[in-house]
VORO-719818 format. One record per residue: residue in three letters; residue number from 1; z, x, y of N, C-alpha, C in turn; chain. Coordinates in nm, 3 decimals, decimal comma. Layout:
<recs>
+------+------+---------+---------+---------+---------+---------+---------+---------+---------+---------+-------+
! resn ! resi !    n_pz !    n_px !    n_py !   ca_pz !   ca_px !   ca_py !    c_pz !    c_px !    c_py ! chain !
+------+------+---------+---------+---------+---------+---------+---------+---------+---------+---------+-------+
!  ala !  NUM !       Z !       X !       Y !       Z !       X !       Y !       Z !       X !       Y !     A !
...
+------+------+---------+---------+---------+---------+---------+---------+---------+---------+---------+-------+
</recs>
This chain:
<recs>
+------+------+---------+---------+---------+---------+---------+---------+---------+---------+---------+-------+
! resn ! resi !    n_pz !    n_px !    n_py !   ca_pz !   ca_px !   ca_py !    c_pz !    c_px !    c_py ! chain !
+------+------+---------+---------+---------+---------+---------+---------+---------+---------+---------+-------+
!  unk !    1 !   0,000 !   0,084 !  -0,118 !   0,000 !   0,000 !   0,000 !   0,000 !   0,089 !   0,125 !     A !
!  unk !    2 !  -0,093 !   0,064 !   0,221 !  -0,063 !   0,123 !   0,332 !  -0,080 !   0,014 !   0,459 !     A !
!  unk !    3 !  -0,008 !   0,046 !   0,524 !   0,039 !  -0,111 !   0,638 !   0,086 !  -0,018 !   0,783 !     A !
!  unk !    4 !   0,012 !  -0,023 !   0,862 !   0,027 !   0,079 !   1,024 !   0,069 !  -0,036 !   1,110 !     A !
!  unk !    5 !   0,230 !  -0,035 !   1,197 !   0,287 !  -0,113 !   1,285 !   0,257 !  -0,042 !   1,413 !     A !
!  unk !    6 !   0,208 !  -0,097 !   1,496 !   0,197 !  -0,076 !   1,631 !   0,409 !  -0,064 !   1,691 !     A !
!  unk !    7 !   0,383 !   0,017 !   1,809 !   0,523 !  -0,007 !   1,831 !   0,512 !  -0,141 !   1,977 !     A !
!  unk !    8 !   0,687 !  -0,186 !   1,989 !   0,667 !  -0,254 !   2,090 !   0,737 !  -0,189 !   2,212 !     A !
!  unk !    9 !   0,651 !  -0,227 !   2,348 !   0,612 !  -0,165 !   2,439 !   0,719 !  -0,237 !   2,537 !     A !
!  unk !   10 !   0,844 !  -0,189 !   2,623 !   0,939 !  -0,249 !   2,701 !   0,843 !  -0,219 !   2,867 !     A !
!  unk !   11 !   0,801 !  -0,338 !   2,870 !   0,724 !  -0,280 !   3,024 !   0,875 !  -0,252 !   3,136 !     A !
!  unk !   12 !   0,984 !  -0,296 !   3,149 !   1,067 !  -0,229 !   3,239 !   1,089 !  -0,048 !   3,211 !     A !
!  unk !   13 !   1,082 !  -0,048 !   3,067 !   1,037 !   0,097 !   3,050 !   0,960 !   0,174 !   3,121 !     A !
!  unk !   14 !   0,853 !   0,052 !   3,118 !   0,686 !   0,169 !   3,192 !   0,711 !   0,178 !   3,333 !     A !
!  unk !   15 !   0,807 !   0,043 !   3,387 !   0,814 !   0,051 !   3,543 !   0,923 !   0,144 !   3,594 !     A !
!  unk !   16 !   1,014 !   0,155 !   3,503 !   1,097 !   0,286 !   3,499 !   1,015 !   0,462 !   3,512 !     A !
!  unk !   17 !   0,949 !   0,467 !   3,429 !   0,908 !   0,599 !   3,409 !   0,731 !   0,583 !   3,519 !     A !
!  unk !   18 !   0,696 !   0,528 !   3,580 !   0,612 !   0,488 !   3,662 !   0,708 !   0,517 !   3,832 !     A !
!  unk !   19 !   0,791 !   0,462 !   3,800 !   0,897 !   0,500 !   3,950 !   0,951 !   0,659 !   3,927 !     A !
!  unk !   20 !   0,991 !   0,703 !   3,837 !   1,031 !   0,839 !   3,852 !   0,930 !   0,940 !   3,849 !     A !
!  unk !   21 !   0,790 !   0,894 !   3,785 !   0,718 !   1,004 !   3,820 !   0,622 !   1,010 !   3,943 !     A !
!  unk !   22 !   0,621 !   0,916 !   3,981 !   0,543 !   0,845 !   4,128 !   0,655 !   0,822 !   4,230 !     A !
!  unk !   23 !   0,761 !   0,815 !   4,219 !   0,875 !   0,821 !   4,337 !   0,868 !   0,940 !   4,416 !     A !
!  unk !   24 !   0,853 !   1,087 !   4,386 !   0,865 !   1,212 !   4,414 !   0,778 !   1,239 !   4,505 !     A !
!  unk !   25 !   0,653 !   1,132 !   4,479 !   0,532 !   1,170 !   4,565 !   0,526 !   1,108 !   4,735 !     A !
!  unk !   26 !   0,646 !   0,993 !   4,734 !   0,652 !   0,923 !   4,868 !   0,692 !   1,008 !   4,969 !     A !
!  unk !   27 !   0,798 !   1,085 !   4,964 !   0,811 !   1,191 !   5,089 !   0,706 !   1,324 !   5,077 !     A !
!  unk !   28 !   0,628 !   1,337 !   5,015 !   0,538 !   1,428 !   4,999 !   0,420 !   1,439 !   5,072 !     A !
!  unk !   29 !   0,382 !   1,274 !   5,052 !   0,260 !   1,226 !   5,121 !   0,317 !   1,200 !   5,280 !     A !
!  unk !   30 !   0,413 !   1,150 !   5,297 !   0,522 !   1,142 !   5,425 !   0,494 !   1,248 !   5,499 !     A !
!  unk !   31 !   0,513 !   1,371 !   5,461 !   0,575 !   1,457 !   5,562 !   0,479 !   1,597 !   5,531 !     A !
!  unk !   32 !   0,420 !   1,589 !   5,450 !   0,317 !   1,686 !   5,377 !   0,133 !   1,680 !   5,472 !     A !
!  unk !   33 !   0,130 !   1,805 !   5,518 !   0,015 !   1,789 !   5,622 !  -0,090 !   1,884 !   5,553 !     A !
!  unk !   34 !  -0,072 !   1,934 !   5,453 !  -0,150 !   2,038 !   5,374 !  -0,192 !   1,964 !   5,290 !     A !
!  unk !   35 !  -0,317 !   1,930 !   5,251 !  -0,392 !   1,848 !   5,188 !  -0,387 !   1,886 !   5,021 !     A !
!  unk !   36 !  -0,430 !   2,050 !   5,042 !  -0,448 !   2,105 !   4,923 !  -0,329 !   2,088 !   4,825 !     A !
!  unk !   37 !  -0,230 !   2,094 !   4,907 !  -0,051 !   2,062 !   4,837 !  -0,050 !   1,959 !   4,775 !     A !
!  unk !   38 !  -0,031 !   1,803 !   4,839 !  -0,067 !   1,732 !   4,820 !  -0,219 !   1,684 !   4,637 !     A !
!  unk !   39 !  -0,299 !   1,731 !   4,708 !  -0,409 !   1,720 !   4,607 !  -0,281 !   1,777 !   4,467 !     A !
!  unk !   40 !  -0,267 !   1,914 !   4,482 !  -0,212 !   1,986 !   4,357 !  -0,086 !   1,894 !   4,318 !     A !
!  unk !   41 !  -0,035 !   1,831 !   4,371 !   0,094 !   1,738 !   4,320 !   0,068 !   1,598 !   4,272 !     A !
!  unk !   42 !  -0,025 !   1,572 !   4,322 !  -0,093 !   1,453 !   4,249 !  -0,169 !   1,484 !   4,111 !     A !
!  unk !   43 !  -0,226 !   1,582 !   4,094 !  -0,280 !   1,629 !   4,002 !  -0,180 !   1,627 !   3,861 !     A !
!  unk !   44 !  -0,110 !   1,735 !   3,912 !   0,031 !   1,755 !   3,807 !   0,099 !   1,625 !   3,756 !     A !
!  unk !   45 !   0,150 !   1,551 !   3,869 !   0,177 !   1,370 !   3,850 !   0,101 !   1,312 !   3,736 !     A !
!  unk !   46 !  -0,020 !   1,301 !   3,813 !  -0,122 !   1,251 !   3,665 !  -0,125 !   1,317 !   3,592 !     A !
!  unk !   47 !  -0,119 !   1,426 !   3,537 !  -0,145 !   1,478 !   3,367 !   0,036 !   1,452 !   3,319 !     A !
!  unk !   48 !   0,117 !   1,456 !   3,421 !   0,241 !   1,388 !   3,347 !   0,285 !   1,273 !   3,327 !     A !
!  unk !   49 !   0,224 !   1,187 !   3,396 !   0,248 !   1,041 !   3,357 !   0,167 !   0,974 !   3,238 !     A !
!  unk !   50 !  -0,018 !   1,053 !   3,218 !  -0,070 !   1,080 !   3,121 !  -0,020 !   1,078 !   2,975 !     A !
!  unk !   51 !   0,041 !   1,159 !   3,028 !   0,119 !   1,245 !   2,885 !   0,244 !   1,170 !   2,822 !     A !
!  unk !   52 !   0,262 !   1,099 !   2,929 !   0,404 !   0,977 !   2,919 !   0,372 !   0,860 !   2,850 !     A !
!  unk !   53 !   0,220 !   0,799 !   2,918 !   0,164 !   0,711 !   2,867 !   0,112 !   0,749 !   2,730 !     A !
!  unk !   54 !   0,060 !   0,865 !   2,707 !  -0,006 !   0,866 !   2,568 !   0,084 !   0,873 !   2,442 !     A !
!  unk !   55 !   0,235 !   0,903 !   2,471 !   0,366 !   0,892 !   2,387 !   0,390 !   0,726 !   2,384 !     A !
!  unk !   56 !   0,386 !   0,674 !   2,499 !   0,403 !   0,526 !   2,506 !   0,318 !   0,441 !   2,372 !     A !
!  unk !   57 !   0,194 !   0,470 !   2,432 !   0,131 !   0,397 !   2,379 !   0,053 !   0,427 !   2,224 !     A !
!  unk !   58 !   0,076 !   0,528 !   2,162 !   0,040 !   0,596 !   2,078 !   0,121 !   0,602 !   1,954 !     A !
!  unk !   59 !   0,256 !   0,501 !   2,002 !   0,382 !   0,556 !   1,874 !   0,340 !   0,418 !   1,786 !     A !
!  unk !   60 !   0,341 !   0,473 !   1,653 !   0,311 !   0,421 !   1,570 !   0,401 !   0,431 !   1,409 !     A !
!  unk !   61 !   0,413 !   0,339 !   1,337 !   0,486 !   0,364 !   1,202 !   0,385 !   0,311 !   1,104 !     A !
!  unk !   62 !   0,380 !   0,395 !   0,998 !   0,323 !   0,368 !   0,883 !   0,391 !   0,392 !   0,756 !     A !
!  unk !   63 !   0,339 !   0,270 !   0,697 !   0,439 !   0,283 !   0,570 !   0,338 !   0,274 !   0,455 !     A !
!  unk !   64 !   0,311 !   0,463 !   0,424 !   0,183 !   0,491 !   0,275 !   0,280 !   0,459 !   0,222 !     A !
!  unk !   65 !   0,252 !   0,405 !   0,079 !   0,326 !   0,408 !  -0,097 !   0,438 !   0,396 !  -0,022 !     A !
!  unk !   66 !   0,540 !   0,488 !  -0,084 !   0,701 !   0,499 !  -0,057 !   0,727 !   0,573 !   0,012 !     A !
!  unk !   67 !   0,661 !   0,597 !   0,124 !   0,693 !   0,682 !   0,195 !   0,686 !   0,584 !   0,362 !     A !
!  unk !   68 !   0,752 !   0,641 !   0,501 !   0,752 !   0,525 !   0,618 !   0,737 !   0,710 !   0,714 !     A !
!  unk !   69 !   0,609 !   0,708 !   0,794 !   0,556 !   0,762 !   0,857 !   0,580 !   0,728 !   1,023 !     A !
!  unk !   70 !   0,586 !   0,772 !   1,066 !   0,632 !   0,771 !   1,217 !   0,562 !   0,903 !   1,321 !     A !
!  unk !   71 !   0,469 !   0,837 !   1,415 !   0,389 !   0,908 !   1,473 !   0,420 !   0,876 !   1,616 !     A !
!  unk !   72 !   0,448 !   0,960 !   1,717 !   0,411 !   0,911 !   1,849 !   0,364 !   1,051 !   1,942 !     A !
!  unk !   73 !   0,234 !   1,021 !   1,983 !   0,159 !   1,087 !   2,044 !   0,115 !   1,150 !   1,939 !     A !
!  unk !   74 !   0,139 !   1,299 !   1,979 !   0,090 !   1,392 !   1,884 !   0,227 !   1,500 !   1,800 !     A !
!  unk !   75 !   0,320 !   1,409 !   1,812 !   0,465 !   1,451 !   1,691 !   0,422 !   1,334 !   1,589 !     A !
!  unk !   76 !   0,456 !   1,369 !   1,475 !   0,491 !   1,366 !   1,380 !   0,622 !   1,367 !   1,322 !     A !
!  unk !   77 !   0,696 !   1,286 !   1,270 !   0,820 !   1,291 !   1,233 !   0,824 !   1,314 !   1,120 !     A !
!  unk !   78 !   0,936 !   1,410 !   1,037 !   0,913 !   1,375 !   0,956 !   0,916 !   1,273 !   0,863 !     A !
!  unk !   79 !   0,840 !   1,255 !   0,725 !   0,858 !   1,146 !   0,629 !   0,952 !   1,119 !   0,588 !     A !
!  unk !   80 !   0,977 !   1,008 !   0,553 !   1,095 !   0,927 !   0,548 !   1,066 !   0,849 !   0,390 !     A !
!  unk !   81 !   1,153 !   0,895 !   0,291 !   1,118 !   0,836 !   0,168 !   1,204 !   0,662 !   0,156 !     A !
!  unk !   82 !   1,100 !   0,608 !   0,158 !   1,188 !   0,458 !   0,156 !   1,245 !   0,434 !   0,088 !     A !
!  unk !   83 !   1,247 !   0,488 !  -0,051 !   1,418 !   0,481 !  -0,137 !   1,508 !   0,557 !  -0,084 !     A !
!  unk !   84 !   1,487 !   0,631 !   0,028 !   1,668 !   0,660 !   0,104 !   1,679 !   0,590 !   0,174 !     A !
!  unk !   85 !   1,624 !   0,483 !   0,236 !   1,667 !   0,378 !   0,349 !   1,798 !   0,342 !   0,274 !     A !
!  unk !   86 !   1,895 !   0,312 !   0,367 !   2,031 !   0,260 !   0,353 !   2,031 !   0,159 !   0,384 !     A !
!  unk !   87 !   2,006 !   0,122 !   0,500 !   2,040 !   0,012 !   0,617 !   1,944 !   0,029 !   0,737 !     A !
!  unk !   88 !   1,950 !  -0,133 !   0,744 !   1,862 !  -0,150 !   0,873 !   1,944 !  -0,244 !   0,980 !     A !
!  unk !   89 !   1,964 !  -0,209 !   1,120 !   2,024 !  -0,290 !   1,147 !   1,961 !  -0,244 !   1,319 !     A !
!  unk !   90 !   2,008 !  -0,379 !   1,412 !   1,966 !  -0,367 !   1,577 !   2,059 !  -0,264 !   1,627 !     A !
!  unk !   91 !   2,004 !  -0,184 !   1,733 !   2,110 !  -0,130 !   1,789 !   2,042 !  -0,118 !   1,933 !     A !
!  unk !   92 !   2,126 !  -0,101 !   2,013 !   2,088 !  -0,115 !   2,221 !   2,127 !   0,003 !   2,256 !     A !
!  unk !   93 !   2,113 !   0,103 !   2,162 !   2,104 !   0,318 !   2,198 !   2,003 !   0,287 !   2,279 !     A !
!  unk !   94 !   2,044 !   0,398 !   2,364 !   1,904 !   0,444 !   2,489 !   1,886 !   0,574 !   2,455 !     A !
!  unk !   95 !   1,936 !   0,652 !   2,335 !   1,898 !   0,756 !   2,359 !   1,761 !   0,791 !   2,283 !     A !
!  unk !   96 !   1,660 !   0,887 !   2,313 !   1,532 !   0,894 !   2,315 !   1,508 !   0,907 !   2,150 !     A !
!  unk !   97 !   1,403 !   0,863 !   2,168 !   1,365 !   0,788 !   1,978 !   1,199 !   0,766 !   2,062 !     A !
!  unk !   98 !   1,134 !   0,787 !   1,845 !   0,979 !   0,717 !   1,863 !   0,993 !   0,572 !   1,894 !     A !
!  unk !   99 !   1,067 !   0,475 !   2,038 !   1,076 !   0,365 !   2,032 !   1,055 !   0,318 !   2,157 !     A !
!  unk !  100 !   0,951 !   0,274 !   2,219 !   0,912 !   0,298 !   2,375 !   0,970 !   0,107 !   2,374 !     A !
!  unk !  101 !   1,075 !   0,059 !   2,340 !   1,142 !  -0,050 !   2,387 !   1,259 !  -0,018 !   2,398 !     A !
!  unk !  102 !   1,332 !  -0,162 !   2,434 !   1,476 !  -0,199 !   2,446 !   1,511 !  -0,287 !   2,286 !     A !
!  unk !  103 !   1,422 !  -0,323 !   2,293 !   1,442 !  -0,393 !   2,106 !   1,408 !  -0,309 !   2,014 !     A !
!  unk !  104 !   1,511 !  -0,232 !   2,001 !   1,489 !  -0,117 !   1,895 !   1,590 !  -0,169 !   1,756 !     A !
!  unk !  105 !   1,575 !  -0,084 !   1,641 !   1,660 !  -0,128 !   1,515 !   1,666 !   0,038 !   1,508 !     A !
!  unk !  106 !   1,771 !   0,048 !   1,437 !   1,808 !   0,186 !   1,367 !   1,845 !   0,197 !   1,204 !     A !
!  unk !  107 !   1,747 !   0,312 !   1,205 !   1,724 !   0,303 !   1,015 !   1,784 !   0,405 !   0,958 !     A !
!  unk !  108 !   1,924 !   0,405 !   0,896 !   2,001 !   0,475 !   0,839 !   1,892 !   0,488 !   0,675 !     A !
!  unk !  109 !   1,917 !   0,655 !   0,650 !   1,838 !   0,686 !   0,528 !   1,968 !   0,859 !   0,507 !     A !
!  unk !  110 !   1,885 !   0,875 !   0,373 !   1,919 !   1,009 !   0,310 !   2,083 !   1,050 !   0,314 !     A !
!  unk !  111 !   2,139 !   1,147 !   0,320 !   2,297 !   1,151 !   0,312 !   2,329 !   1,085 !   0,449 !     A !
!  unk !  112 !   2,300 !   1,150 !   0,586 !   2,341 !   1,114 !   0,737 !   2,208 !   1,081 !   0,805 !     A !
!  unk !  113 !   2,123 !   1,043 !   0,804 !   2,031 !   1,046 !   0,888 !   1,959 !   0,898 !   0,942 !     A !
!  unk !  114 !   1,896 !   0,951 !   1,078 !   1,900 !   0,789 !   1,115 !   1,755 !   0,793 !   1,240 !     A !
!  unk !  115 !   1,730 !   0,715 !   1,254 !   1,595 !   0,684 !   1,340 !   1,608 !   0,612 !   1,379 !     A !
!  unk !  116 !   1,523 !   0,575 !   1,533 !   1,572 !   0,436 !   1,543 !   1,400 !   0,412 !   1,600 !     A !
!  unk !  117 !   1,351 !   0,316 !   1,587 !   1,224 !   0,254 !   1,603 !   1,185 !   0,088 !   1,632 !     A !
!  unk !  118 !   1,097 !   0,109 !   1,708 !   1,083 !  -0,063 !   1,787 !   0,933 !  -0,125 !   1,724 !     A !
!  unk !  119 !   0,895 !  -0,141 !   1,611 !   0,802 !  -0,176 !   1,559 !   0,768 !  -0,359 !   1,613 !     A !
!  unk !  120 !   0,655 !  -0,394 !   1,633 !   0,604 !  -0,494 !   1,728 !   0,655 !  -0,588 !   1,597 !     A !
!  unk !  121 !   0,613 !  -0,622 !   1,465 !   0,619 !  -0,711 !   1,404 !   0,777 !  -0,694 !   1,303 !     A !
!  unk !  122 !   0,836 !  -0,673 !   1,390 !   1,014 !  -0,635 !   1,341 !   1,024 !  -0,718 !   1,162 !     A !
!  unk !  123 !   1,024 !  -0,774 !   1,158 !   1,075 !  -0,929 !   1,026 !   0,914 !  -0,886 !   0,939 !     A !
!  unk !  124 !   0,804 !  -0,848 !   0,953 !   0,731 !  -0,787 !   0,893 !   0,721 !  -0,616 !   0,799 !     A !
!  unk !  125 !   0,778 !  -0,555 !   0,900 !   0,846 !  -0,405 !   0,890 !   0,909 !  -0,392 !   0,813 !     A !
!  unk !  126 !   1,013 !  -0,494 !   0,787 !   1,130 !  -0,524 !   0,736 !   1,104 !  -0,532 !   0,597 !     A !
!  unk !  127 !   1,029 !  -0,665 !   0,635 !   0,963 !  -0,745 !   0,457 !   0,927 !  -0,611 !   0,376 !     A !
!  unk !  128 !   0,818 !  -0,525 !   0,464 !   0,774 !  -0,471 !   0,333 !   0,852 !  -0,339 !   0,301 !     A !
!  unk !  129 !   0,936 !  -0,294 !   0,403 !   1,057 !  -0,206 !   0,309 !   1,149 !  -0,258 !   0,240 !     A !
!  unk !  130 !   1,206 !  -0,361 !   0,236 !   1,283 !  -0,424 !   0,128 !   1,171 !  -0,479 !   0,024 !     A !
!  unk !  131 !   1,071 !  -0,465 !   0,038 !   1,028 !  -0,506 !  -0,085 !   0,919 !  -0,339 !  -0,199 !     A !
!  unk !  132 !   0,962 !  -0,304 !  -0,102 !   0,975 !  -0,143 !  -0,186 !   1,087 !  -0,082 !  -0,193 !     A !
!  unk !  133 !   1,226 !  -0,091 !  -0,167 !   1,351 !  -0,120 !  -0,191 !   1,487 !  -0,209 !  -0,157 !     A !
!  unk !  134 !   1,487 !  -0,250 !  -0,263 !   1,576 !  -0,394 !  -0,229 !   1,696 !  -0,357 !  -0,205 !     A !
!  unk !  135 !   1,715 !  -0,266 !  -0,231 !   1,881 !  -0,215 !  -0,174 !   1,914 !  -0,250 !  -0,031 !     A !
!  unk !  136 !   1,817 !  -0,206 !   0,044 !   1,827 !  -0,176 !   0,218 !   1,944 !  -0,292 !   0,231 !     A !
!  unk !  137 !   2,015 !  -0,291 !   0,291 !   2,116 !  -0,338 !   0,367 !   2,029 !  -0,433 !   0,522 !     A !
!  unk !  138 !   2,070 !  -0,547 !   0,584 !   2,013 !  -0,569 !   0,679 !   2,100 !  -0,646 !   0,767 !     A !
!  unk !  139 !   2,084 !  -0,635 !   0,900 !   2,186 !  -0,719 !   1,009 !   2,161 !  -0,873 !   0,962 !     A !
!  unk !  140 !   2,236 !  -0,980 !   1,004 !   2,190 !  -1,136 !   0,983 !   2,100 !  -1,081 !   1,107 !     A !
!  unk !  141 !   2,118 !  -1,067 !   1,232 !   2,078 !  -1,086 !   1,335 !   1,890 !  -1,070 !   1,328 !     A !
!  unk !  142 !   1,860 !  -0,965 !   1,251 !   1,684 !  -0,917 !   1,186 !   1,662 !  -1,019 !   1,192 !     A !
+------+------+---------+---------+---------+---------+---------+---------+---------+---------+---------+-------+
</recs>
């Protein structure tokens, strides 16, 4: 079986990281009379917001055979054997994960280890790792 989840996309996210990398540029253009400066900071801006967007929009999970794949941009995580999934359950961590939302779940696997990921079709994701191991543990809330 192979089954590729798009991730889901928190647009206050994008308007977040859209204000911090485009905020920097308002007193720049303000008070900045050197064109060439200017030009070169806009430049840099765009290949970093670029680069923000292409993590955004690029993160992806796949689940080959028994194995649950996790891609965003151009990382690679490693594989994740779906008979170590433990538990699946919601969690409201902000700290940085392949999960460009606020509706993220976190996937306890192997002795300690844990991921946390915002897959668009959540209750789909779900289905087909519990049905390549039924053990997984799950919140009511899923």
């Amino acid at each position: 079986m192979k089954k590729t989840f798009g991730s889901k996309i928190s647009y206050s996210l994008l308007i977040f990281v859209i204000l911090v990398v485009w905020g920097p540029v308002v007193p720049i253009l303000w008070k900045e009379i050197r064109y060439s400066k200017i030009i070169l900071n806009l430049l840099f801006l765009t290949l970093i917001f670029l680069l923000i967007l292409y993590f955004i929009f690029g993160t992806r999970y796949m689940i080959e055979g028994d194995k649950l794949k996790i891609k965003s941009g151009f990382i690679s995580f490693s594989d994740i054997p779906i008979e170590s999934i433990k538990e699946i359950r919601k969690t409201n961590s902000i700290w940085s994960a392949p999960a460009p939302s606020f509706d993220r779940i976190l996937i306890k696997y192997g002795k300690n280890d844990e991921i946390i990921v915002s897959p668009k079709d959540r209750q789909e994701f779900i289905r087909i790792l519990k049905k390549i191991n039924p053990s997984i543990k799950t919140d009511e809330s899923l």
